[in-house]
DOGULUM-505958 format. One record per residue (C-alpha): residue number from 1; x, y, z. Coordinates in steps of 0.05 Angstrom, whole numbers. Each point is the difference from the previous one (the first is absolute). Layout:
BEGIN
REC loke      X      Y      Z
REC  NUM      X      Y      Z
...
This chain:
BEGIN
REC loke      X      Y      Z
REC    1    595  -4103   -420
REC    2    -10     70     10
REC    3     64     48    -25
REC    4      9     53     53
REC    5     74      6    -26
REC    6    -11     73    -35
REC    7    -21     30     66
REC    8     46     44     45
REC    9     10    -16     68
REC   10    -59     43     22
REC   11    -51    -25    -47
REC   12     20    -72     19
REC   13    -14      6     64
REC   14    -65     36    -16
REC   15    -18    -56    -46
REC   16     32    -60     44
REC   17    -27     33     68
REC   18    -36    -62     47
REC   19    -74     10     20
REC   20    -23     53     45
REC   21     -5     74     -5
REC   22     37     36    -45
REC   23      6     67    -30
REC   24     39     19    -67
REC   25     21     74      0
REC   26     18     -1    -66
REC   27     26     63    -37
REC   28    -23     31    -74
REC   29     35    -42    -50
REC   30     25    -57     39
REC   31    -36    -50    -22
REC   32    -59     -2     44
REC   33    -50    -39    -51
REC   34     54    -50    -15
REC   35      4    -16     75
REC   36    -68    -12     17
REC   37    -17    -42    -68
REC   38     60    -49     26
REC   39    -19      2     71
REC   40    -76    -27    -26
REC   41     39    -52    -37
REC   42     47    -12     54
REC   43    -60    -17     49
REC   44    -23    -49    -49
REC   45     69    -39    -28
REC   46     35      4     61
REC   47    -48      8     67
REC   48    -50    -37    -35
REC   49    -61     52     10
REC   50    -72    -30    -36
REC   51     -3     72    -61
REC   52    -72     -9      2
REC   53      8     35     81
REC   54     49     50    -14
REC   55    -35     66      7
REC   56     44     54    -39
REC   57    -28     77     -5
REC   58     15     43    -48
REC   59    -26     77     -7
REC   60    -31     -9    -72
REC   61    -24    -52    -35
REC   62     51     13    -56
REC   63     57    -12     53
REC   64    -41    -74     24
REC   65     -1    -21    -70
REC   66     87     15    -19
REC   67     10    -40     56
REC   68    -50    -54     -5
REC   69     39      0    -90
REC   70     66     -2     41
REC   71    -17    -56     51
REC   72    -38    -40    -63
REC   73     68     12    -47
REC   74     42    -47     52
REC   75    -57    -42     30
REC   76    -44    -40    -42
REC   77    -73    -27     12
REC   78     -8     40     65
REC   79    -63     36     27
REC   80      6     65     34
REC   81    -71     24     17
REC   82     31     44     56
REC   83     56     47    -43
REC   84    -52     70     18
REC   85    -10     62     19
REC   86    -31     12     67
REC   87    -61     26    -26
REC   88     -6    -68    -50
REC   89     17    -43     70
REC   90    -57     33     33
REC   91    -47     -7    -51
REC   92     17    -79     -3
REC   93     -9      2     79
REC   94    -61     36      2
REC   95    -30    -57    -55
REC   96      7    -55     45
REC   97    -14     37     74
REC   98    -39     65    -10
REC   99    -59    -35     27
REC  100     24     14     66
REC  101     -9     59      4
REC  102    -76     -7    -20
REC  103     19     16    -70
REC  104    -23    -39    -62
REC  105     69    -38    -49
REC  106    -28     25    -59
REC  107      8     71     10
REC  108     30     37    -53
REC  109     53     52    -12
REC  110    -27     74     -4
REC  111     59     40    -57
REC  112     10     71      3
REC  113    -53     16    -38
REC  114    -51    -32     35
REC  115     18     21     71
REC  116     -7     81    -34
REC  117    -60    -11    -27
REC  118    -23    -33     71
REC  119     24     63     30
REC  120    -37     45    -50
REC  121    -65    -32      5
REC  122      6     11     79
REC  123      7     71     -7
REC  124    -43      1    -55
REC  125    -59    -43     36
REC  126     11     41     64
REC  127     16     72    -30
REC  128     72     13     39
REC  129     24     59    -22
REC  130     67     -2    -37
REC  131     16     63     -2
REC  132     60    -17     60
REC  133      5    -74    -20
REC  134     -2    -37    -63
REC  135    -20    -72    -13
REC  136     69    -21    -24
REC  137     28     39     67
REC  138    -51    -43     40
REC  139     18    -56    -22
REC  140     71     13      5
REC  141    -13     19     75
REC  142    -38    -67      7
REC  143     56    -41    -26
REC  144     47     39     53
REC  145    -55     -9     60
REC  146     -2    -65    -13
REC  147     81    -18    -10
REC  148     16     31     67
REC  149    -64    -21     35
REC  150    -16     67     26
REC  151    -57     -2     42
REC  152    -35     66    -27
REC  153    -43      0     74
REC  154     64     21     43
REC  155     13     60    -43
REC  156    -11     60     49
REC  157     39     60    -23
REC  158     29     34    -64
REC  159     66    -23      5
REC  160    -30    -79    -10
REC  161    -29     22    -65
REC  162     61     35    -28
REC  163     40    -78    -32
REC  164    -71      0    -28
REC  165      3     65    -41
REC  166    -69     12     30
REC  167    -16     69     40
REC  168    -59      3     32
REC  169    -51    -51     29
REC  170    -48      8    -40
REC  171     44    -25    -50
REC  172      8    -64     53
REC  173    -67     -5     -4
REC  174     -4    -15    -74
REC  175     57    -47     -1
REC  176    -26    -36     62
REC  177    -62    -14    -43
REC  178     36    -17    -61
REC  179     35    -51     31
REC  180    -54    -34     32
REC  181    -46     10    -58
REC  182     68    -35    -46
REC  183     11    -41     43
REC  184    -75    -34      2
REC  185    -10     -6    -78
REC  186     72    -35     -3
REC  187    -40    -45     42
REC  188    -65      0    -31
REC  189     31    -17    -71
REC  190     45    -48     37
REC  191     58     30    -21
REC  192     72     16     22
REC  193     49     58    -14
REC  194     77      2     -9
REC  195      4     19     74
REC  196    -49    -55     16
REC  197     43    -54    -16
REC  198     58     31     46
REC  199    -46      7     66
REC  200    -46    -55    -16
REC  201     54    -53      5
REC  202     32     37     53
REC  203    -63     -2     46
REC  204     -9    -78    -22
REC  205     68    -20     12
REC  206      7     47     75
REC  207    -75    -24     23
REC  208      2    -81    -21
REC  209     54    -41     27
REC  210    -19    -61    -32
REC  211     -4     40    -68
REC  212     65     29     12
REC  213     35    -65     20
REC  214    -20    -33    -64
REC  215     31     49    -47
REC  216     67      6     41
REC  217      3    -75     -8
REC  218    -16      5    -73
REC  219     58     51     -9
REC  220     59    -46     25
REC  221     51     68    -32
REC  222     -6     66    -12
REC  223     34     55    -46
REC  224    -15     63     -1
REC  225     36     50    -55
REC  226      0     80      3
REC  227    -18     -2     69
REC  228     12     76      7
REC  229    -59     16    -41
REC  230    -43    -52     51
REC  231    -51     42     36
REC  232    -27     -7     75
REC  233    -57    -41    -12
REC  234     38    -46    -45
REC  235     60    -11     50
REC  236    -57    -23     51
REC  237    -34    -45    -51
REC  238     76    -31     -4
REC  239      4     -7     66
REC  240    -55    -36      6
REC  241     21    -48    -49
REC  242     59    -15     18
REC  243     -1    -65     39
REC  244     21     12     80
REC  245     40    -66      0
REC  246     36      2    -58
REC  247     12     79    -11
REC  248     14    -18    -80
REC  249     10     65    -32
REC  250     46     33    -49
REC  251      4     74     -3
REC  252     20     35    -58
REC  253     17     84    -11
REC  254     24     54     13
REC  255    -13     52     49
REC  256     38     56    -38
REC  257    -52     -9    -56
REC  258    -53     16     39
REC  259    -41     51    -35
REC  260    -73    -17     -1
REC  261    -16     23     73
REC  262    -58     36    -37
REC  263    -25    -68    -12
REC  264      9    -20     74
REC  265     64    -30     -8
REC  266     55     22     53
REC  267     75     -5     22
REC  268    -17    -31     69
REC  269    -27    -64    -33
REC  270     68    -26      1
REC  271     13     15     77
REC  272    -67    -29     10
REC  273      2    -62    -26
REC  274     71     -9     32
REC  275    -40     11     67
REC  276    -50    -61    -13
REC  277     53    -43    -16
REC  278     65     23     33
REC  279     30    -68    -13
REC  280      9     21    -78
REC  281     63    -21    -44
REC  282      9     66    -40
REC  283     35      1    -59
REC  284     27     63    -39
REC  285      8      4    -74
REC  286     44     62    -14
REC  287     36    -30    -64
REC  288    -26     35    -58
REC  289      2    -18    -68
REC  290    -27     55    -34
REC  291     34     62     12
REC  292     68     24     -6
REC  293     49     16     57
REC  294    -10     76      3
REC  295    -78     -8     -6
REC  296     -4    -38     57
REC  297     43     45     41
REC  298    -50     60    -13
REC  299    -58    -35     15
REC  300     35    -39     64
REC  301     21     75     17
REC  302    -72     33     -4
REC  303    -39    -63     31
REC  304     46      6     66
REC  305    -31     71     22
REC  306    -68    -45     12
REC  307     -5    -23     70
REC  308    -26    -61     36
REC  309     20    -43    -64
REC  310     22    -71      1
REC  311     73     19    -22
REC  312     33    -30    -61
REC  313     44     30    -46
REC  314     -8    -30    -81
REC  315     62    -22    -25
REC  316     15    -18    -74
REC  317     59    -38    -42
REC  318    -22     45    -54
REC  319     54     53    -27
REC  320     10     60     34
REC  321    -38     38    -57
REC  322     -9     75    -15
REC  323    -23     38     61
REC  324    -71     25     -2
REC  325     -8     65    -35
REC  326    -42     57     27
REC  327    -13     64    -47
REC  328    -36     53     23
REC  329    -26     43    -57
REC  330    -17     68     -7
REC  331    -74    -19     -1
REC  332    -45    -63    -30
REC  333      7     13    -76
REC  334     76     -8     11
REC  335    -10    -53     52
REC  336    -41    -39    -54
REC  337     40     25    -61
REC  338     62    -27     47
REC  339    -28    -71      6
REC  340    -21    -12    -69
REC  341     66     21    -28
REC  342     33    -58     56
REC  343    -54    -41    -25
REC  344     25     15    -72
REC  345     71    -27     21
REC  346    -19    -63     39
REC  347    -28    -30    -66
REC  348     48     27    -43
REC  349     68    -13     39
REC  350    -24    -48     51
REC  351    -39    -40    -44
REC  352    -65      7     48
REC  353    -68    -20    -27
REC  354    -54     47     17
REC  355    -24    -50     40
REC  356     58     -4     40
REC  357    -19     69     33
REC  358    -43     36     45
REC  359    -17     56     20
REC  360    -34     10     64
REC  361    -46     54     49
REC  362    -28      3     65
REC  363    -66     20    -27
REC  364    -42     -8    -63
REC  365    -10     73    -18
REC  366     82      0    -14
REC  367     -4    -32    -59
REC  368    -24     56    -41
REC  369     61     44    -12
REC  370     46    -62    -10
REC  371    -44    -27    -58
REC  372     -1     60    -32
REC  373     75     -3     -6
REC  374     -6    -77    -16
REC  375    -45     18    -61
REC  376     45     60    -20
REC  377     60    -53     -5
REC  378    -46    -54    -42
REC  379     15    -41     67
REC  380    -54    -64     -2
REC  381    -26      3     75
REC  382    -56    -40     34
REC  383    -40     28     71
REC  384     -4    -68     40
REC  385    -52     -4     48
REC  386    -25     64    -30
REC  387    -26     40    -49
REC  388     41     51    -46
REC  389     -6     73     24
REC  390    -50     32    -64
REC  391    -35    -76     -2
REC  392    -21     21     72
REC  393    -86      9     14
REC  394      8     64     23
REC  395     50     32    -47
REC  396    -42    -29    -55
REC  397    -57     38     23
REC  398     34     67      8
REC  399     37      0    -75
REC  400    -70    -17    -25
REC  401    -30     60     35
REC  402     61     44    -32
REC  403    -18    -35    -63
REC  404    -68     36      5
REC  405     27     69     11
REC  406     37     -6    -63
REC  407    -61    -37    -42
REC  408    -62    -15     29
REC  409    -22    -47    -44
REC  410     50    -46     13
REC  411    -42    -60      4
REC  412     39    -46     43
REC  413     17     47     47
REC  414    -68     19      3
REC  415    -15    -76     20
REC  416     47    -10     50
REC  417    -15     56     53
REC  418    -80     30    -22
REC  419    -12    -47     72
REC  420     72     21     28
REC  421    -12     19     54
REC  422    -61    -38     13
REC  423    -53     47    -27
REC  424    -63    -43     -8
REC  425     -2    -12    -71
REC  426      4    -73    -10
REC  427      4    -59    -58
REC  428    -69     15    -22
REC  429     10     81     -9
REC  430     63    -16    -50
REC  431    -37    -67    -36
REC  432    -61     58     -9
REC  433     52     56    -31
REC  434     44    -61    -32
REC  435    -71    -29    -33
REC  436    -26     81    -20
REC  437     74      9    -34
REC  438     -9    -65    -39
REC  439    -66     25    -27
REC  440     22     68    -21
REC  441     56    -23    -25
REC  442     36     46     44
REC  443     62    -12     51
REC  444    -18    -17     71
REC  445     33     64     30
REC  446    -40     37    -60
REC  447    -63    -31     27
REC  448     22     21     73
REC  449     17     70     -9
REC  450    -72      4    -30
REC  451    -23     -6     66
REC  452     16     68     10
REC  453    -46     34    -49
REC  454    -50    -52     -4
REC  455    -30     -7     74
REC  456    -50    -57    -30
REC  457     47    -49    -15
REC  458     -6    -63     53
REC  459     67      9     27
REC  460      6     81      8
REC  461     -4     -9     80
REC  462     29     51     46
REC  463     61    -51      7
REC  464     16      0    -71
REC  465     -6     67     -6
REC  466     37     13     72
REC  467     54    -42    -42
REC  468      9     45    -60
REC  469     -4     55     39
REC  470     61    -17     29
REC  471     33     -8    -55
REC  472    -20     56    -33
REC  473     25     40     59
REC  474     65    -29     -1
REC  475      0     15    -78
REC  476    -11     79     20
REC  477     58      0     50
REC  478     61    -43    -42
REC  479     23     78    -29
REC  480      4     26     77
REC  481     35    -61     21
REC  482     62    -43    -12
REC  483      1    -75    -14
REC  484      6    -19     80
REC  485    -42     56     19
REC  486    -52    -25    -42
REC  487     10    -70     29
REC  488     -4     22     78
REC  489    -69     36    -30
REC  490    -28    -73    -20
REC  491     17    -20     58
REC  492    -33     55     35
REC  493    -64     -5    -49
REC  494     -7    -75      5
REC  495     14    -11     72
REC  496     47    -55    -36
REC  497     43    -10     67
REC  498    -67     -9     50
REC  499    -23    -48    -52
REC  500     65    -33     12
REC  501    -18     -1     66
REC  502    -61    -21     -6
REC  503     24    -73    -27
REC  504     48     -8     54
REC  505     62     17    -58
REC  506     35     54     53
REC  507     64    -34    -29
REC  508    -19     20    -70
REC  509     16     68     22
REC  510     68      6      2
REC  511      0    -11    -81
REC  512    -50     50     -9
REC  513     51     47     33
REC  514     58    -32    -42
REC  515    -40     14    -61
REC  516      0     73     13
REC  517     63     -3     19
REC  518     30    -32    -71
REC  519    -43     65    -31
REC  520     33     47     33
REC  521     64    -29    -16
REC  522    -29     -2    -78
REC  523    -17     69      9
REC  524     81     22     27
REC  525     20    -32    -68
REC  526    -54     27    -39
REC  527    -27     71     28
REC  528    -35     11    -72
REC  529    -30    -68     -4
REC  530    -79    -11      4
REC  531    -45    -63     26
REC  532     -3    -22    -75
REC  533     79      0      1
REC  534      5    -37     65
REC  535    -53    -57    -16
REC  536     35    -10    -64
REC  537     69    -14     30
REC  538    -43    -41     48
REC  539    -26    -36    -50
REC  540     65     -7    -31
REC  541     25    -25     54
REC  542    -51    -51     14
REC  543      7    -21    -69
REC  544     80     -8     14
REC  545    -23    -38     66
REC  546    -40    -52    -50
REC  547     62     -2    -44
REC  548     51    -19     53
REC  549    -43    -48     37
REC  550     39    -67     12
REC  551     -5    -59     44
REC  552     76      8      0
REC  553    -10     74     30
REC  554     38     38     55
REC  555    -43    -23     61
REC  556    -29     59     42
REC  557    -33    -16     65
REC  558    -10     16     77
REC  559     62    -31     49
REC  560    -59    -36     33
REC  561    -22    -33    -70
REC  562     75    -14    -13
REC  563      7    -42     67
REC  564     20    -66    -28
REC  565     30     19    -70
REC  566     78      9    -21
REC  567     30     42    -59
REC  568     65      7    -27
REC  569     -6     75      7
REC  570    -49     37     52
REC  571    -17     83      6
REC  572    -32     22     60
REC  573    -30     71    -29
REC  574    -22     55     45
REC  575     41    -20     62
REC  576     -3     64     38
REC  577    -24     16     64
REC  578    -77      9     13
REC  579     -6    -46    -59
REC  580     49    -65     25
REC  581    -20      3     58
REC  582    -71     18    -17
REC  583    -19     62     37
REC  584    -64    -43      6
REC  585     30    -46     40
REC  586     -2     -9     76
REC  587     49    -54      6
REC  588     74     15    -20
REC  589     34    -76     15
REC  590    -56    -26    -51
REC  591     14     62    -57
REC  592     69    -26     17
REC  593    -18    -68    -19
REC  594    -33     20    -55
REC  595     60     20    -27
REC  596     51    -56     21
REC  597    -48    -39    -53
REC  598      4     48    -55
REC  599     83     -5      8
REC  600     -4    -73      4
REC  601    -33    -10    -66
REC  602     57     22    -32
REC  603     53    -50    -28
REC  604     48     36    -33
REC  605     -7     72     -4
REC  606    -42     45     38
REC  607    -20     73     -5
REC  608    -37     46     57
REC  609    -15     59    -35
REC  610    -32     66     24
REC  611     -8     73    -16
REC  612     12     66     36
REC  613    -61     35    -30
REC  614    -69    -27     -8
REC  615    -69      9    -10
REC  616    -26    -52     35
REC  617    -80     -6      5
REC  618     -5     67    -21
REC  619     52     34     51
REC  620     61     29    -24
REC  621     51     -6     51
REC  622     70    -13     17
REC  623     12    -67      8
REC  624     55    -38     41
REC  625     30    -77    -20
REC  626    -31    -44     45
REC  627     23    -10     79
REC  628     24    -74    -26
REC  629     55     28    -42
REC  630     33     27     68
REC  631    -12    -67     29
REC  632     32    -31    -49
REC  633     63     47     -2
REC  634     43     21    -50
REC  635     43    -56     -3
REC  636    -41    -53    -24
REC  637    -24     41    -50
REC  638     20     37    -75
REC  639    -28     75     -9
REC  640    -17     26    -62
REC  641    -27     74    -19
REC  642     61     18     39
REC  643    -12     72    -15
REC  644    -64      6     37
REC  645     25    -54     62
REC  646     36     43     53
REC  647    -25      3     74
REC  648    -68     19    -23
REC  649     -6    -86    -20
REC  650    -14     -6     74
REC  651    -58    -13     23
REC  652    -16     60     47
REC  653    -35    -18     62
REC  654    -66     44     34
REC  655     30     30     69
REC  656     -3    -57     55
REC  657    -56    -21     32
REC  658      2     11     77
REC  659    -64     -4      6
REC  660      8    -72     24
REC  661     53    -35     35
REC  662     26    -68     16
REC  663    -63    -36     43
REC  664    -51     52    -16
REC  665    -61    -39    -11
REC  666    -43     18    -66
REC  667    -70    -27    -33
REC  668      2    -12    -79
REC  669    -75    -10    -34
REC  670     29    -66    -21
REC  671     51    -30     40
REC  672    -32     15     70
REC  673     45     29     53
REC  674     72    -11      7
REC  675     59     17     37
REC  676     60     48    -43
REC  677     66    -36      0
REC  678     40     44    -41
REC  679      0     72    -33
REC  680     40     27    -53
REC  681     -3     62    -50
REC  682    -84      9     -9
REC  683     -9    -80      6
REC  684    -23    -35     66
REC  685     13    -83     14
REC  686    -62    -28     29
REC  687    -17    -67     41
REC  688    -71    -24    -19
REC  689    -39    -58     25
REC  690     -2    -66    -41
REC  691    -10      5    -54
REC  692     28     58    -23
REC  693     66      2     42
REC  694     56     54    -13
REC  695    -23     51    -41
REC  696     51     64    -31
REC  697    -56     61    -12
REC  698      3     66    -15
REC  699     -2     43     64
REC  700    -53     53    -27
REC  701    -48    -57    -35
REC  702    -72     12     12
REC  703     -9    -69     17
REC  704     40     10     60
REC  705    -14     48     69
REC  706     33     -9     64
REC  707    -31    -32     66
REC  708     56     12     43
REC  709     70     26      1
């Protein structure tokens, strides 16, 4: 007999809910994965469903296999070949019906790496120039063609090629070719991609009635979890599956959380799927379990200002709990010297373990001043889904360039960038100096500085000595210049940013920028110091890094890598305006989102922090907290830094746009045309077309120009 007697009344009926249609709005914390495992067993012990035709999709594989241990841990001896994600399903589909389509079963899966290199031996095989497209933008443009089934043949103007990133036609041109030349060796080597798997079984399942009548009778129930993050393609593929008599289906997420629309997720998916199958029994769970009392009223307060959204309002027995504390610092040292000292006190007087806590940014390069601090406090840390700030490719490279301004025979410097940028000198040019320095008895940069006397030696080409003359250049100039001076002349020298560019890393940028900004800060503290006196404390403090490196470690990561997690104790760094929200973005309600999951992380104590001066990316400006705060209001929240909080903690809004007004129609480059609905301060509230429904934009966005007032 299955025990249902923990659940709450909402979860019970979730769990206990007859056949048909349903859909599980179900809130962060409230026990979402605990519902659907019981529902699965509930179909089985009590409705008597066959497990071996119970098709449940997960978003990762990790997520199929926790819930294929959970189902296991009550139910024994039990096959359940359909616990998947949808990309797994498809595959499995594809096996058994791909023929179809004209296509052969044993095809097999092209990776990553094997769909680039298909893409570089087009444009090598029919010289396209790259100098406006790379290979790994190609193919990224290929995967995007194909998701949204754009039929490159009706593009007729500019505006078409803008959601693209493509500018001209004869840029069209080449990706026109590209895809059809990709397209015919996926073919030819009978193989599939990623995206493949998505539209092949979508155009099987749409075209062949017979085909898709046996796998709807196959799948007797189905579950679907996360289904916020579900994009268009794979909503139609569950259409499709879902059988017309019995409309089986259990709907699990939560429309708040939505924050992959970058992946094609979106908000309307909800509405949508409410329209297929308006005879629904929707069933809300707002009882958290995670949070206290006043963290729940700050997020329930900042998640209201979003629009369109399937209300609910998370609830919690929990104890009221300290109210969420925002400081706002005189500028990022103090911001990060602020949250390591807090840090300091949740283990000592709370009894936290480091891994208890996390601290968390709205973008990678944001990292870099907080583990600083971290290190500085012999605070263990860990980067999850990412890589520490002076572990990163790119500052790597750059400190091993300073390196060789202070010694140029520093030999592993000298090995890591001599073909950074991409200079033509190759594995066989270093084995040749490598072999020469063995025979001399001589070091290998020894044996390649020779190269500059000694024009008869194999390897003095013009790029070697193109190389050295670089950095003998940059040798001359490191008495004219200071430490980030010197580091913006690299730059300069190396083209190190186009290079960048040139292997589709634009995001890599942004640390680049933070690197010079952390030695301009070194240089505030230290006006005397030199590049020898910086790279030391560097490589103190990489050696620190090394020292406090523990699996126990404060946990530093992205609000999108955090989706899913919980910690007794959560900071939310850098939450000012133009930051959280991302200036970046073009979507408010989802930056919104964004951070209604970073506050419901927290369990016990949260922190938003900010600071009033900054140097971000190289800019110093005058920085304001972010919008949210205001949203928020005072009430729900504790402010600390009281000296520096007076009016000036509001976030001050651009003059208002009345450049639109209420039914004004606009075009965005994305989103297509829509109708305004609403205008306030410099934002505009726009209608679009399924799928991308009501939109809140920024009135002045580039993406954006009026058709009609």
């Amino acid at each position: 007999m299955l025990d249902l007697s923990g659940l709450n009344k909402n979860q019970l009926k979730a769990v206990s809910t007859d056949t048909g249609p349903v859909l599980v709005v179900a809130g962060a914390g409230t026990g979402k994965t605990r519902v659907l495992t019981l529902r699965f067993m509930y179909l089985i012990n009590t409705l008597n469903f066959d497990p071996t035709k119970i098709l449940a999709i997960t978003f990762t594989n990790l997520a199929a296999e926790q819930m294929k241990k959970r189902i296991l841990n009550l139910l024994n001896n039990v096959r359940l070949p359909w616990v998947s994600t949808y990309h797994s399903m498809c595959l499995k589909i594809l096996r058994e019906d791909i023929d179809k389509l004209g296509r052969k079963k044993d095809f097999f899966i092209i990776d990553d790496e094997d769909q680039l290199s298909i893409v570089k031996d087009i444009f090598r095989e029919h010289n396209i120039n790259q100098q406006n497209i790379k290979p790994l933008k190609m193919l990224q443009l290929i995967g995007y063609i194909k998701m949204n089934q754009i039929n490159l043949s009706l593009i007729t103007s500019l505006d078409q090629l803008k959601p693209l990133g493509i500018y001209n036609f004869n840029d069209l041109r080449d990706v026109k070719f590209a895809y059809k030349m990709y397209q015919s060796k996926l073919i030819k080597h009978n193989g599939l991609d990623f995206e493949d798997l998505l539209i092949l079984t979508y155009e099987l399942l749409s075209k062949f009635a017979l085909v898709r009548q046996k796998w709807q009778n196959l799948f007797q129930y189905i579950l679907v979890d996360e289904f916020q993050d579900t994009n268009k393609i794979q909503f139609e593929i569950l259409l499709l599956l879902i059988n017309p008599n019995t409309k089986n289906v259990f709907i699990v997420g939560d429309p708040d959380q939505t924050i992959y629309t970058w992946r094609g997720a979106y908000p309307a998916i909800f509405k949508n799927f409410l329209e297929n199958f308006p005879q629904t029994e929707m069933c809300i769970l707002d009882l958290n379990y995670r949070s206290t009392k006043s963290i729940l009223k700050t997020a329930n307060k900042l998640i209201s200002f979003n629009q369109n959204r399937i209300h609910k309002n998370l609830l919690t027995d929990n104890f009221e709990g300290d109210k969420p504390i925002f400081n706002f610092s005189h500028n990022r040292e103090e911001e990060a010297n602020f949250i390591c000292n807090k840090i300091v006190d949740l283990i000592n007087q709370h009894k936290c373990t480091y891994g208890e806590i996390a601290i968390l940014y709205r973008a990678n390069f944001l990292s870099r001043f907080i583990e600083q601090e971290l290190v500085n406090h012999n605070i263990p840390y860990r980067i999850y889904g990412g890589v520490k700030f002076f572990q990163r490719l790119e500052i790597k490279d750059l400190l091993a360039y300073l390196k060789l301004v202070v010694n140029p025979h520093n030999e592993l410097a000298l090995r890591r960038v001599i073909n950074v940028p991409r200079r033509g000198i190759g594995k066989t040019t270093i084995d040749s100096i490598q072999n020469y320095a063995i025979q001399k008895n001589i070091s290998f940069a020894e044996a390649l500085w020779l190269s500059e006397k000694d024009l008869d030696l194999p390897w003095s080409t013009n790029s070697i000595r193109k190389f050295l003359f670089v950095i003998n250049e940059l040798i001359k100039k490191q008495q004219d210049l200071n430490i980030s001076q010197m580091l913006e002349t690299i730059i300069q020298m190396t083209n190190y940013d186009k290079h960048l560019q040139s292997l589709d890393f634009e995001d890599r940028v942004p640390n680049i920028e933070e690197l010079t900004v952390a030695i301009k800060e070194y240089e505030l503290q230290n006006p005397h110091g030199k590049i020898v006196d910086y790279l030391n404390e560097i490589s103190l403090y990489t050696d620190n890094e090394k020292n406090v490196r523990n699996t126990n470690g404060i946990t530093l990561m992205t609000v999108h890598t955090a989706k899913g997690s919980e910690y007794y104790a959560v900071f939310v760094i850098a939450f000012n305006e133009g930051v959280f929200p991302s200036f970046k973005s073009q979507d408010l309600q989802e930056e919104r989102r964004i951070a209604y999951v970073a506050l419901t992380r927290a369990k016990k104590i949260l922190y938003l922090s900010a600071s009033q001066f900054d140097n971000i990316q190289g800019n110093n400006m005058t920085l304001s907290p972010s919008r949210f705060i205001n949203e928020i209001s005072k009430s729900y929240l504790e402010f600390q830094q009281a000296n520096l909080i007076n009016d000036s903690y509001k976030y001050t809004y651009q003059p208002i746009n009345n450049h639109y007004k209420v039914g004004s129609i606009i075009k965005h480059v994305v989103f297509g045309v829509g109708v305004v609905i609403s205008c306030e301060k410099n934002f505009i509230t726009v209608s679009f077309k399924a799928p991308y429904g009501v939109k809140t934009l920024l009135g002045d966005h580039k993406a954006i120009r009026k058709i009609k007032n």
